[in-house]
C-alpha positions in Angstrom: 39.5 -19.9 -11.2 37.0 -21.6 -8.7 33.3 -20.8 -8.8 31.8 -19.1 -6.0 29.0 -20.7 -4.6 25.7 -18.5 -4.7 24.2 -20.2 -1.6 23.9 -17.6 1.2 25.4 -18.8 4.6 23.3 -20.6 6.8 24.1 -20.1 9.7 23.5 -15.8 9.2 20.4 -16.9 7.5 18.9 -18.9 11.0 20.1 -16.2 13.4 18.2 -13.3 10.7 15.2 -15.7 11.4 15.7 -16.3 15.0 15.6 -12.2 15.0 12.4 -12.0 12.9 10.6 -14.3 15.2 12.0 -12.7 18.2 10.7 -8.9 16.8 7.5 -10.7 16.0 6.8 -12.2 19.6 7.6 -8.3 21.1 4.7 -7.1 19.3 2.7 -9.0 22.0 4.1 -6.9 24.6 4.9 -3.6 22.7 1.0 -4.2 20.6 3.1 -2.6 17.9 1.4 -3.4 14.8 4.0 -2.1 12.2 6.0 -4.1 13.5 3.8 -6.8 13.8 3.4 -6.1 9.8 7.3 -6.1 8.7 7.5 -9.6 10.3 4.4 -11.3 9.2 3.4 -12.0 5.8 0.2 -10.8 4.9 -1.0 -14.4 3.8 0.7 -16.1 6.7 -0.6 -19.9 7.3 -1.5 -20.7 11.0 -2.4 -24.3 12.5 -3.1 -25.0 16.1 -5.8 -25.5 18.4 -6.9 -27.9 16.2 -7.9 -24.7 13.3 -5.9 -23.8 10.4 -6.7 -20.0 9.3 -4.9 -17.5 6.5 -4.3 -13.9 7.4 -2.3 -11.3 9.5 -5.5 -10.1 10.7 -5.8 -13.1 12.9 -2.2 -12.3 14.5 -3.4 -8.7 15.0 -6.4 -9.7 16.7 -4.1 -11.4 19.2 -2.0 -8.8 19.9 -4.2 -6.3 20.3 -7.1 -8.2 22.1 -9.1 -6.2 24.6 -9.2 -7.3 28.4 -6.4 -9.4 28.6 -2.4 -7.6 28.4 0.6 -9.4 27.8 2.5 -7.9 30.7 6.0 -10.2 29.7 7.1 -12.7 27.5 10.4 -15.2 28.2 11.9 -17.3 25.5 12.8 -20.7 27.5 14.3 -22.0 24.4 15.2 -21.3 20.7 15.9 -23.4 18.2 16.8 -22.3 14.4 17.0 -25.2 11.7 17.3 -24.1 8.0 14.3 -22.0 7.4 12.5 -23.0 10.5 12.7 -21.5 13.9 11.0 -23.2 16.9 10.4 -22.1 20.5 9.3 -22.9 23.6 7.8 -19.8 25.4 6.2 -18.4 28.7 3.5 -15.7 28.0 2.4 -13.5 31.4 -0.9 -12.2 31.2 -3.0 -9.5 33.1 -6.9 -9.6 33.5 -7.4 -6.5 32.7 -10.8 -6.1 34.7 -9.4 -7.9 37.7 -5.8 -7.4 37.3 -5.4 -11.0 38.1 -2.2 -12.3 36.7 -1.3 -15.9 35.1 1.4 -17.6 33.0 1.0 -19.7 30.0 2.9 -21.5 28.5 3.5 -22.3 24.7 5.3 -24.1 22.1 5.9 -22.9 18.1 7.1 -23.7 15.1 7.6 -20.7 12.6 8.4 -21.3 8.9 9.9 -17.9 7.3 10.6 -17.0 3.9 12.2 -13.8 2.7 12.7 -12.4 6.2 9.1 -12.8 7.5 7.0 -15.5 8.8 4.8 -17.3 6.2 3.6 -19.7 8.4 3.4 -21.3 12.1 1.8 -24.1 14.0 1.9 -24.5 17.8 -0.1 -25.2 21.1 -0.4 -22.9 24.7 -2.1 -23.9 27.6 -5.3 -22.0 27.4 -7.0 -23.6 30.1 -4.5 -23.1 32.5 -4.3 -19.5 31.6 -7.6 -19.2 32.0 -7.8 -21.0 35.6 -4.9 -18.6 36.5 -6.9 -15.7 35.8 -10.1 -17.0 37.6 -11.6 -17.6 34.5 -12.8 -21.1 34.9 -13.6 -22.9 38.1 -10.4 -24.3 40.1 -12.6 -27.9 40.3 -11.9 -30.8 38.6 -12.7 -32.0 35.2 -15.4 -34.6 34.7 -15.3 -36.6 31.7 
């Protein structure tokens, strides 16, 4: 009698990880924070931005920053590979104080481990999120 093989499917195991990081990224909309915390690991390494930081408590201070409301979120792309998931993304945001709204745009990498996200690296276009919002001057930059 054959051996069965005690690897788990790989394929079921990207698409459980593609639907950890998509539950994670509705937290930005829904600011649910349990949520937030059954897809994040406590510990969770983040690079990007040219920082590298440890904690949840970073990712909850995104979510649930004051002044500035994620009003929509759209996946542009997805792409699972073994325990990696990366996507490209396109965050709208509300000025809370003006009601201004802007779109930025993103690209990240998420590395998961036992059904939650351990670590992640990406970029977003901050300064054209902020010139959307009429944050910055629309002139340009001088170097």
């Amino acid at each position: 009698m054959a051996e069965q093989s005690a690897t788990a499917d790989p394929t079921a195991e990207q698409a459980r990880n593609v639907e950890v990081v998509r539950r994670y990224l509705r937290t930005f909309v829904t600011k649910d924070l349990a949520e937030l915390r059954a897809v994040i690991a406590e510990d969770v390494q983040i690079y990007g931005s040219g920082t590298a930081v440890r904690g949840r408590h970073y990712v909850e201070q995104a979510v649930a920053a004051p002044g500035l409301t994620v009003v929509d979120l759209e996946l542009v792309e997805i792409f699972p590979a073994g325990d990696r998931v990366t996507v490209s993304l396109a965050l709208t945001y509300r000025r809370d104080a003006t009601g201004a709204t802007a779109v930025q745009s993103a690209c990240k990498m998420y590395r998961l481990a036992e059904g939650r996200i351990v670590q992640f690296w990406g970029e977003q276009d901050l300064y054209g999120l902020l010139r959307g919002l009429d944050m910055l001057p629309d002139v340009p930059i001088r170097f």
